[in-house]
mmCIF file of the N, C-alpha and C atoms, coordinates in Angstrom:
data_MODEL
# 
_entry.id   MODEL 
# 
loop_
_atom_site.group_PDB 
_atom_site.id 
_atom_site.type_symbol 
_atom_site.label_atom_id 
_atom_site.label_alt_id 
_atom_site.label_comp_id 
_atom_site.label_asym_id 
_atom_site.label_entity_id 
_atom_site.label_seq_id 
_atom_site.pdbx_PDB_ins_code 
_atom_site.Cartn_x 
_atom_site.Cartn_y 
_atom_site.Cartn_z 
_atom_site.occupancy 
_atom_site.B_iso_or_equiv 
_atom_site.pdbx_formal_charge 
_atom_site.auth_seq_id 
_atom_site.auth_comp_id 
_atom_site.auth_asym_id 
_atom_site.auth_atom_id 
_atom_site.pdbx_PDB_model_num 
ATOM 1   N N  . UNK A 1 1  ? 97.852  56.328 56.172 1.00 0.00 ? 1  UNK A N  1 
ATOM 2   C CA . UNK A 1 1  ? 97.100  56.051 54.968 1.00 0.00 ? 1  UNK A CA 1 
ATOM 3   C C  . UNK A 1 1  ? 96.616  54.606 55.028 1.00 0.00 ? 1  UNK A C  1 
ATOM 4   N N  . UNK A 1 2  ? 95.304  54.270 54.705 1.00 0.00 ? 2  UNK A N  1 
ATOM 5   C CA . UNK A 1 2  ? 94.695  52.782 54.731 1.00 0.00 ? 2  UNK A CA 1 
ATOM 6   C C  . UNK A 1 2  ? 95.139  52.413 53.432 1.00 0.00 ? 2  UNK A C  1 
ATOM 7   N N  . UNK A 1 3  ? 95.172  50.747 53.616 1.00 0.00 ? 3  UNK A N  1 
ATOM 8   C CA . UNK A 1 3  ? 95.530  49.999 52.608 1.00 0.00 ? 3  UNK A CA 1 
ATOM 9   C C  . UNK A 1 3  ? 94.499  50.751 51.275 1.00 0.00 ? 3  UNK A C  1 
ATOM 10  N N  . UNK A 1 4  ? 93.025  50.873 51.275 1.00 0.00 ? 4  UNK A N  1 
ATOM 11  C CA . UNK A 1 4  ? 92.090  50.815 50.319 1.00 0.00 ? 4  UNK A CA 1 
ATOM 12  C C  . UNK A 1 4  ? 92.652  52.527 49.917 1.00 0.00 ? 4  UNK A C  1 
ATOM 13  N N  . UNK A 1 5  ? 93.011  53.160 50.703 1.00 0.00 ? 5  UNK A N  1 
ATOM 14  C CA . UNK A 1 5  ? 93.107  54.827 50.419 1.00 0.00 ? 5  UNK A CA 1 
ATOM 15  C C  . UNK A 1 5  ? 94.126  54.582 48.937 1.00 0.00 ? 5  UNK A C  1 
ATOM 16  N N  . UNK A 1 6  ? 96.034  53.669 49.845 1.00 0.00 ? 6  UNK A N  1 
ATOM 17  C CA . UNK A 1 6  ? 96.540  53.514 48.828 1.00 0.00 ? 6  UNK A CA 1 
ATOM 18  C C  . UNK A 1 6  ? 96.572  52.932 47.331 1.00 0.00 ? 6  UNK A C  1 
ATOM 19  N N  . UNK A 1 7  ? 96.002  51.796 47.348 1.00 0.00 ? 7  UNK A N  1 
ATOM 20  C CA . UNK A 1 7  ? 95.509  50.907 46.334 1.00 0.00 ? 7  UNK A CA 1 
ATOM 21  C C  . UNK A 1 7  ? 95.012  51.996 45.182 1.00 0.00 ? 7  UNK A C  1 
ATOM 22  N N  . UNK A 1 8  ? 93.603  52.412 45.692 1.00 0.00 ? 8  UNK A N  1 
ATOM 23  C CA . UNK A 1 8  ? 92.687  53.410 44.939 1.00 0.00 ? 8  UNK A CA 1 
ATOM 24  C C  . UNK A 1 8  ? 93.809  54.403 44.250 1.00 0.00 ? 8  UNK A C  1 
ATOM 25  N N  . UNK A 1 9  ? 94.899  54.811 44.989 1.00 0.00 ? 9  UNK A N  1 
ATOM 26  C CA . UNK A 1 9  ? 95.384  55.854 43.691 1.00 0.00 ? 9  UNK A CA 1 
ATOM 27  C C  . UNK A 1 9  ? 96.514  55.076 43.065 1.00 0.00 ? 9  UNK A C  1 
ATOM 28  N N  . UNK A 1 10 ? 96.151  54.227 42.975 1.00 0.00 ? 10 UNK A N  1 
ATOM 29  C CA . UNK A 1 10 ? 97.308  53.156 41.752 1.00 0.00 ? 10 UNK A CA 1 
ATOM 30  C C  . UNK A 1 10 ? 96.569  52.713 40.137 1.00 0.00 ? 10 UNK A C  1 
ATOM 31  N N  . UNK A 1 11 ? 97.416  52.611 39.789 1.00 0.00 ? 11 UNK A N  1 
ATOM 32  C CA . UNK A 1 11 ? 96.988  51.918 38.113 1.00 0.00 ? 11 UNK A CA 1 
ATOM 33  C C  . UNK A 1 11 ? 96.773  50.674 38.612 1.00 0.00 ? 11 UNK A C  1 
ATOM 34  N N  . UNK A 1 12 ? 95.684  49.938 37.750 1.00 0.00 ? 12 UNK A N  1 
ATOM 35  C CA . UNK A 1 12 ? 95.723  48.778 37.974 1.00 0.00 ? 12 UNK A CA 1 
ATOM 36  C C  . UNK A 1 12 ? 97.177  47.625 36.964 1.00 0.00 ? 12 UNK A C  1 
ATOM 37  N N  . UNK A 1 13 ? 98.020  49.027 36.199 1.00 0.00 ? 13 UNK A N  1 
ATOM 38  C CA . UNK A 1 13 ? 99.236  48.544 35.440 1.00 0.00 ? 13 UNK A CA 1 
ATOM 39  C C  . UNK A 1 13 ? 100.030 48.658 36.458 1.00 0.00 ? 13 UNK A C  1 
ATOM 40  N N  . UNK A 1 14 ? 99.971  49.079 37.658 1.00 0.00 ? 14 UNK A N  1 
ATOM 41  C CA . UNK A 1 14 ? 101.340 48.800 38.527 1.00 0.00 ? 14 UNK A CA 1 
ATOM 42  C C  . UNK A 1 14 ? 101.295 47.551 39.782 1.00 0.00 ? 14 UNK A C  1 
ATOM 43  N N  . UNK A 1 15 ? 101.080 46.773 39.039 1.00 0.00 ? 15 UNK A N  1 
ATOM 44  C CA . UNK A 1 15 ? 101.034 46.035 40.274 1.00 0.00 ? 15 UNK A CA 1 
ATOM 45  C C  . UNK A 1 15 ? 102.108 45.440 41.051 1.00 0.00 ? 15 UNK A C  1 
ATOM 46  N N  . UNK A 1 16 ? 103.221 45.658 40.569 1.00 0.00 ? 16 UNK A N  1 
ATOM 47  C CA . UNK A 1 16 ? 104.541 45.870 41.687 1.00 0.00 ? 16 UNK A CA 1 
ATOM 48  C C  . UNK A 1 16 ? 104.581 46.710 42.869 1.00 0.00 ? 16 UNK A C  1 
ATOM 49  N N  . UNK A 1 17 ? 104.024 48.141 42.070 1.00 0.00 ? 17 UNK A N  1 
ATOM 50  C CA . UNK A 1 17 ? 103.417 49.119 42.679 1.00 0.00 ? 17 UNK A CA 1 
ATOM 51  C C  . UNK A 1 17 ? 103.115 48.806 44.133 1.00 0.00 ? 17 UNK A C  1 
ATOM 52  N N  . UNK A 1 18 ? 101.311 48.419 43.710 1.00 0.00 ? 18 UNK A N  1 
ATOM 53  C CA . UNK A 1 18 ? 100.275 47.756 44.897 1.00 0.00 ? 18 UNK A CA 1 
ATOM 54  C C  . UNK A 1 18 ? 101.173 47.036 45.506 1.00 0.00 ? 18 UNK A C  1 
ATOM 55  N N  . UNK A 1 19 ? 101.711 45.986 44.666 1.00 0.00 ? 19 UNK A N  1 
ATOM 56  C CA . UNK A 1 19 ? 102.480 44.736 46.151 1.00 0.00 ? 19 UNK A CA 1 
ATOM 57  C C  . UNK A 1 19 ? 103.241 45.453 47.059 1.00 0.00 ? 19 UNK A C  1 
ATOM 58  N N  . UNK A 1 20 ? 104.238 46.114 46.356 1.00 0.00 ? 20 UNK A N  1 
ATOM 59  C CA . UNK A 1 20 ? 104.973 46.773 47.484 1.00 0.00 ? 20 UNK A CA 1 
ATOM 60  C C  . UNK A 1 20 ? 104.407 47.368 48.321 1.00 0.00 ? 20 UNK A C  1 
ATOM 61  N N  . UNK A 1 21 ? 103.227 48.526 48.172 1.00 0.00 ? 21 UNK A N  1 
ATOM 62  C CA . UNK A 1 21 ? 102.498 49.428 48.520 1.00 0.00 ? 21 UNK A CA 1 
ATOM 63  C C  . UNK A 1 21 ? 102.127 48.374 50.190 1.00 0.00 ? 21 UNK A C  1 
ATOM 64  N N  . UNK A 1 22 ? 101.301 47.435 49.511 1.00 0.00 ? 22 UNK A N  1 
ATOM 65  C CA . UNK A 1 22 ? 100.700 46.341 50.747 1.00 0.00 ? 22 UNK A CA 1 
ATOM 66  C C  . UNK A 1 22 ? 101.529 45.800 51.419 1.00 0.00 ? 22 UNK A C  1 
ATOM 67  N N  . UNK A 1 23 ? 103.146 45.689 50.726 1.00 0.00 ? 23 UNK A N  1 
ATOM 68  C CA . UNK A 1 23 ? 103.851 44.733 51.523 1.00 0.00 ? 23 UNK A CA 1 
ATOM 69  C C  . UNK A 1 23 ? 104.543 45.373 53.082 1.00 0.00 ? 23 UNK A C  1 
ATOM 70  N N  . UNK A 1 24 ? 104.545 46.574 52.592 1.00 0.00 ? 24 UNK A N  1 
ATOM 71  C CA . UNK A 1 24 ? 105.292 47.735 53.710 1.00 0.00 ? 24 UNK A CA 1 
ATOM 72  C C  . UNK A 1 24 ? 103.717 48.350 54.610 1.00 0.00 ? 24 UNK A C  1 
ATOM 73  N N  . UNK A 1 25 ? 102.797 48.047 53.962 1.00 0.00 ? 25 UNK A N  1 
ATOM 74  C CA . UNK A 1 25 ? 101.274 48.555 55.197 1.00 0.00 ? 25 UNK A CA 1 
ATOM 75  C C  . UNK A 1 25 ? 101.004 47.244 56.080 1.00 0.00 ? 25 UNK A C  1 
ATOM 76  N N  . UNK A 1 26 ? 101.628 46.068 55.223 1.00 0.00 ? 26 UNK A N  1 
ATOM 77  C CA . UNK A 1 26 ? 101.211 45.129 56.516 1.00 0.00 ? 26 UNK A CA 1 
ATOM 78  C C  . UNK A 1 26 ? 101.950 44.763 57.401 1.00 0.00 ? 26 UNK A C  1 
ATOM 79  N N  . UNK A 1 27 ? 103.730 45.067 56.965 1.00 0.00 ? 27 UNK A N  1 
ATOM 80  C CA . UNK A 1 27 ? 104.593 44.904 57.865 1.00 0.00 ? 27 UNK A CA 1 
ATOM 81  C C  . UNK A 1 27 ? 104.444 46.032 58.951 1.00 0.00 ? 27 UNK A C  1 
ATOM 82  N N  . UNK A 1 28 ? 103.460 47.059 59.081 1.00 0.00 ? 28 UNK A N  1 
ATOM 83  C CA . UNK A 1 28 ? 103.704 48.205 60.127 1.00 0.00 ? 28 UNK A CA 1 
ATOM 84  C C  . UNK A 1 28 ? 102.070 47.685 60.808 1.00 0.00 ? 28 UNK A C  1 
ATOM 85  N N  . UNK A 1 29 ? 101.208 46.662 60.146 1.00 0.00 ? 29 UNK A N  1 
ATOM 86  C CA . UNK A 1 29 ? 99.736  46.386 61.282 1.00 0.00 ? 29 UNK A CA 1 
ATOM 87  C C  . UNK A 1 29 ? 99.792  45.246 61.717 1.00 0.00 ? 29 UNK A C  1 
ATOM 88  N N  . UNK A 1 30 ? 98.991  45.012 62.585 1.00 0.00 ? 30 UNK A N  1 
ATOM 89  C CA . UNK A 1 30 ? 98.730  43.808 63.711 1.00 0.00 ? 30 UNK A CA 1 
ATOM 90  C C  . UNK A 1 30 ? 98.129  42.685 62.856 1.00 0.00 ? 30 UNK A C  1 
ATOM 91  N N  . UNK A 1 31 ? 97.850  42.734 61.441 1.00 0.00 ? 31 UNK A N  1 
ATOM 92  C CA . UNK A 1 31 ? 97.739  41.739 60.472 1.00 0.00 ? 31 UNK A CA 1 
ATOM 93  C C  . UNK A 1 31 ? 98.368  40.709 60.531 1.00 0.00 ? 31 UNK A C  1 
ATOM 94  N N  . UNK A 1 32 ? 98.319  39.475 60.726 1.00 0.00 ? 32 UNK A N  1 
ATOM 95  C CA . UNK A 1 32 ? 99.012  38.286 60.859 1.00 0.00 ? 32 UNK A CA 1 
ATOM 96  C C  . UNK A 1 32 ? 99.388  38.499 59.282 1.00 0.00 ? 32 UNK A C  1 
ATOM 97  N N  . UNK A 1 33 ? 100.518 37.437 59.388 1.00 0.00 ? 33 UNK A N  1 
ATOM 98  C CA . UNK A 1 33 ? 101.123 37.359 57.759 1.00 0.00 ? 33 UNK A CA 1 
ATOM 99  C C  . UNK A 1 33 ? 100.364 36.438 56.951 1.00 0.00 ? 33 UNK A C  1 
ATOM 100 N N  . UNK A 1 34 ? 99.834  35.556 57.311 1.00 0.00 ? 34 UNK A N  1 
ATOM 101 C CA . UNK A 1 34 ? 99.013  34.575 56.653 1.00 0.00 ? 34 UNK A CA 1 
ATOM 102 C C  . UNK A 1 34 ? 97.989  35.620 55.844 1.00 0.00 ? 34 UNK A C  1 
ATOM 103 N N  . UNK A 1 35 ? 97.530  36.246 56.909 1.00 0.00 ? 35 UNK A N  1 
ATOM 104 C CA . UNK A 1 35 ? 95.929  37.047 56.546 1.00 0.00 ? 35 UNK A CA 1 
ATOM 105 C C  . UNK A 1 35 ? 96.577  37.887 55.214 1.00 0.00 ? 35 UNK A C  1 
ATOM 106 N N  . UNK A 1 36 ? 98.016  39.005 55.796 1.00 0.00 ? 36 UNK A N  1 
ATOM 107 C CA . UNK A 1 36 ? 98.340  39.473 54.646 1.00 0.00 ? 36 UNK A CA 1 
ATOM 108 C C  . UNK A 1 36 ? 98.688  39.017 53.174 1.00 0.00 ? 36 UNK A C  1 
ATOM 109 N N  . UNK A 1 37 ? 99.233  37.826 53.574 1.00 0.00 ? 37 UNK A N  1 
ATOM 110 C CA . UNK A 1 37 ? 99.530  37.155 52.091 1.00 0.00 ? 37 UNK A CA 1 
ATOM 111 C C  . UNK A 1 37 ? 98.414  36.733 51.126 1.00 0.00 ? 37 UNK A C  1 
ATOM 112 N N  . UNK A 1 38 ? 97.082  36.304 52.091 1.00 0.00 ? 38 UNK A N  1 
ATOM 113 C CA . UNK A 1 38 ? 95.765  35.902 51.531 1.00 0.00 ? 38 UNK A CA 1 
ATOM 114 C C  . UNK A 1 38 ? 95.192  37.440 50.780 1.00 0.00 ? 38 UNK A C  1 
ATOM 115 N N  . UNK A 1 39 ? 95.504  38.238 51.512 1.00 0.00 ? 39 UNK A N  1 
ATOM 116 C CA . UNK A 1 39 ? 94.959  39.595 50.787 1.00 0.00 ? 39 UNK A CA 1 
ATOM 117 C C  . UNK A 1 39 ? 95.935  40.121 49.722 1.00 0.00 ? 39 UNK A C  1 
ATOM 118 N N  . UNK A 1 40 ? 97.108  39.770 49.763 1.00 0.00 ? 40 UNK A N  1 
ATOM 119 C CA . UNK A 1 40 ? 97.847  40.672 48.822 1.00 0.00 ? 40 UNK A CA 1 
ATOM 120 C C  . UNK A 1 40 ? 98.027  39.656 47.691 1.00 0.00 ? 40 UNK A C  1 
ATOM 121 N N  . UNK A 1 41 ? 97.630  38.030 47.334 1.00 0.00 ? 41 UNK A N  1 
ATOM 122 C CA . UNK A 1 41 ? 97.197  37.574 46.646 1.00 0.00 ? 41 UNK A CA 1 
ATOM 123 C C  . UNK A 1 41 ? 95.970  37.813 45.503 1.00 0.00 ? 41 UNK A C  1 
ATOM 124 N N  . UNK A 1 42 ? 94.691  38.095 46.737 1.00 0.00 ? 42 UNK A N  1 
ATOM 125 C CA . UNK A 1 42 ? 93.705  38.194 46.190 1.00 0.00 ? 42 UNK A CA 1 
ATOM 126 C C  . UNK A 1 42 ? 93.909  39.662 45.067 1.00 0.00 ? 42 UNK A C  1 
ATOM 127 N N  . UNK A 1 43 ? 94.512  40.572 45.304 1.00 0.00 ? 43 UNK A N  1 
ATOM 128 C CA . UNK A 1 43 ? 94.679  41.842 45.158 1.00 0.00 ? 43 UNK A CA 1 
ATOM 129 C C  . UNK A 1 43 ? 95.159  41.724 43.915 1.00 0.00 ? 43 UNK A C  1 
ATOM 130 N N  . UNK A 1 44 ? 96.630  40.444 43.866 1.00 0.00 ? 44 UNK A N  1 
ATOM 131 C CA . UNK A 1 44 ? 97.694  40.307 42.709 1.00 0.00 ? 44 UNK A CA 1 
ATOM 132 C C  . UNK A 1 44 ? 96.570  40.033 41.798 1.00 0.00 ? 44 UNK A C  1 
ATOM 133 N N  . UNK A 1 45 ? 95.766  38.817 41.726 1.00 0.00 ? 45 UNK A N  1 
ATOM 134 C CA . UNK A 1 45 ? 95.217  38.662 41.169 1.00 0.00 ? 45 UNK A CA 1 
ATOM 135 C C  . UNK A 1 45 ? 93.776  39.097 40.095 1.00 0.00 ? 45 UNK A C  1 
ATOM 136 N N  . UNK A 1 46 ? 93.536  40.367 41.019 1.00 0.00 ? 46 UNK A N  1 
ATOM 137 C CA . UNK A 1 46 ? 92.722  41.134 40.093 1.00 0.00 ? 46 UNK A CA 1 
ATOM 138 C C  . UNK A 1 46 ? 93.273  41.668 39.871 1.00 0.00 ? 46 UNK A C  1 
ATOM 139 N N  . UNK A 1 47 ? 94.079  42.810 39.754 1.00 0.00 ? 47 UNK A N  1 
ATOM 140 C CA . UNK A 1 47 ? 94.844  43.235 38.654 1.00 0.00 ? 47 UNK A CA 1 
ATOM 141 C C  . UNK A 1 47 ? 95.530  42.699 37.872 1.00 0.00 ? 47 UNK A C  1 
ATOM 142 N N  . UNK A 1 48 ? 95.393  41.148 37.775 1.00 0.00 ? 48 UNK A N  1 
ATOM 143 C CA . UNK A 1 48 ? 96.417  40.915 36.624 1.00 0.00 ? 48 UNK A CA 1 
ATOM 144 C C  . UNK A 1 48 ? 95.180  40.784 35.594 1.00 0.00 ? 48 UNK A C  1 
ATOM 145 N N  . UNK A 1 49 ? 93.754  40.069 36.168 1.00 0.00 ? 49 UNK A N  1 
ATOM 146 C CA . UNK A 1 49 ? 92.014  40.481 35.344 1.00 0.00 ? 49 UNK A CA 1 
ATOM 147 C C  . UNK A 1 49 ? 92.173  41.560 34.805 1.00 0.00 ? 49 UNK A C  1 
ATOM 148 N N  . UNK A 1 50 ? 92.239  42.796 35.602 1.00 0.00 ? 50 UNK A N  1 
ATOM 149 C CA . UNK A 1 50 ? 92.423  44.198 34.952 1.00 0.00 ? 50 UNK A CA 1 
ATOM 150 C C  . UNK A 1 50 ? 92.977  44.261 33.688 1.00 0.00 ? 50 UNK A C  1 
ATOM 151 N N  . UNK A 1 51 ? 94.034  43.801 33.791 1.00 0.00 ? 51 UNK A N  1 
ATOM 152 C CA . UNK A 1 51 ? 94.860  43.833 33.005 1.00 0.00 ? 51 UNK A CA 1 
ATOM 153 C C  . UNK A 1 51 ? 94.537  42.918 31.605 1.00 0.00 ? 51 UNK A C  1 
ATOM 154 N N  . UNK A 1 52 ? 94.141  41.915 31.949 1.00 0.00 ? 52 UNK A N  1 
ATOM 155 C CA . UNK A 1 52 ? 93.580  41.201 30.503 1.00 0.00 ? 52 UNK A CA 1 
ATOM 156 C C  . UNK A 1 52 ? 92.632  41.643 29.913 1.00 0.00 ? 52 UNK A C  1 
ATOM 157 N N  . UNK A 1 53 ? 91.717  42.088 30.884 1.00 0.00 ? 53 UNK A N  1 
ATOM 158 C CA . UNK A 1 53 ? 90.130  42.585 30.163 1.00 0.00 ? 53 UNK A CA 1 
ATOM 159 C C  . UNK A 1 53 ? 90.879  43.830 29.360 1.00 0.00 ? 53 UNK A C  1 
ATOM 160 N N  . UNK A 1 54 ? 91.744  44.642 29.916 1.00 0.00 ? 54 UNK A N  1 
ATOM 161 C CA . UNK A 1 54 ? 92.286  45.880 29.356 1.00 0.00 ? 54 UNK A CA 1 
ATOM 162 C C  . UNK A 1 54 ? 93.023  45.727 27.893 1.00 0.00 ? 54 UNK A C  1 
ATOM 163 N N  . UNK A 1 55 ? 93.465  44.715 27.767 1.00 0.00 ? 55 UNK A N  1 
ATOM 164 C CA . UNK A 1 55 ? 94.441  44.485 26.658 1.00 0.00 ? 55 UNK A CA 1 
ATOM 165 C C  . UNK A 1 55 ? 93.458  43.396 25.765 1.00 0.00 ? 55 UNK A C  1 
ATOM 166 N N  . UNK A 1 56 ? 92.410  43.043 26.381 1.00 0.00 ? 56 UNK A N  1 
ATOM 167 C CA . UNK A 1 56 ? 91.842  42.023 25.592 1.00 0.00 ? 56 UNK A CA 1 
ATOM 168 C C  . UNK A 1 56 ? 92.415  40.742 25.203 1.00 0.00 ? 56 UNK A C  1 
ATOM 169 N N  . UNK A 1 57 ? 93.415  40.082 26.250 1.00 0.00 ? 57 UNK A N  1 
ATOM 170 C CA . UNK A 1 57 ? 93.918  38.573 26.118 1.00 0.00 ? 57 UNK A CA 1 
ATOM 171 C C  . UNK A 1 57 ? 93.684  38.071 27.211 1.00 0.00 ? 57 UNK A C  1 
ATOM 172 N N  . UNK A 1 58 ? 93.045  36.212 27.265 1.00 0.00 ? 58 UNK A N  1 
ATOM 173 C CA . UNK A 1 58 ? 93.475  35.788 28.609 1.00 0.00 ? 58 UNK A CA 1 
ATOM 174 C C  . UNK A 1 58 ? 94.351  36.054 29.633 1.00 0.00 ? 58 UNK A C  1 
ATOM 175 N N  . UNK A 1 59 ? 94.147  35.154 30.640 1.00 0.00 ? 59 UNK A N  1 
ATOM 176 C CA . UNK A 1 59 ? 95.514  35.287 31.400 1.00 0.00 ? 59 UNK A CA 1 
ATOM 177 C C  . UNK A 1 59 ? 96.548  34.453 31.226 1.00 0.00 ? 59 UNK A C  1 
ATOM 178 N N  . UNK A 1 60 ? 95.793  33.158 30.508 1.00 0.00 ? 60 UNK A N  1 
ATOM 179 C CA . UNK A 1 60 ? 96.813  32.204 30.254 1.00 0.00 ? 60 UNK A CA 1 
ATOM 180 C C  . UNK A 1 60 ? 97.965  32.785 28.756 1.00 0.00 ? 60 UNK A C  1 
ATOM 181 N N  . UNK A 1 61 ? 97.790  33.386 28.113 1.00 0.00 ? 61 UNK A N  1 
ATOM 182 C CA . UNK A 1 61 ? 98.383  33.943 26.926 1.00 0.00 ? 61 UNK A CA 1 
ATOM 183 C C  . UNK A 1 61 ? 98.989  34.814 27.114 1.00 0.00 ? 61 UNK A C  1 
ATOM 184 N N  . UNK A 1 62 ? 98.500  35.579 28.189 1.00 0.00 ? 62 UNK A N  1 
ATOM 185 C CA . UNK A 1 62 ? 99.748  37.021 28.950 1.00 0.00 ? 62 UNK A CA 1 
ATOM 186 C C  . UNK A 1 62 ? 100.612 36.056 29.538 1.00 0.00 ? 62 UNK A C  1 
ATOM 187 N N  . UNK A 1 63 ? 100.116 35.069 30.174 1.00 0.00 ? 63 UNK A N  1 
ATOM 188 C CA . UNK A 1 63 ? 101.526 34.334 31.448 1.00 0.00 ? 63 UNK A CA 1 
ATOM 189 C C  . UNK A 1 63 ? 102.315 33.471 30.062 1.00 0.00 ? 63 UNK A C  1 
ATOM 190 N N  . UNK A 1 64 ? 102.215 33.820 28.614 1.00 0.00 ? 64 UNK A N  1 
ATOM 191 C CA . UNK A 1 64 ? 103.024 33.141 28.250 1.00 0.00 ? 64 UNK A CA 1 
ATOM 192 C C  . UNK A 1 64 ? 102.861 31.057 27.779 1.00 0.00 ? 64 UNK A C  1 
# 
């Protein structure tokens, strides 16, 4: 299964989910870890967007 196959059938509410999901697809590819961490960043980070536009609060007011 490709990273984009798995992602796509996730909520953008699970993003423990996704991390894990990415964290165990990049430990099995030829992905350097740098590259993976840059992607599974970028990833964290729109869904946590998702997630505000969804609930209608910043991000700074969700992080508290």
């Amino acid at each position: 299964m490709s990273a984009m196959s798995a992602m796509s059938a996730m909520s953008a509410m699970s993003a423990m989910s996704a991390m894990s999901a990415m964290s165990a697809m990049s430990a099995m590819s030829a992905m350097s870890a740098m590259s993976a961490m840059s992607a599974m960043s970028a990833v964290d980070i729109a869904l946590w967007d998702l997630k505000g536009k969804r609930e209608k609060l910043p991000l700074w007011k969700m992080a508290g």
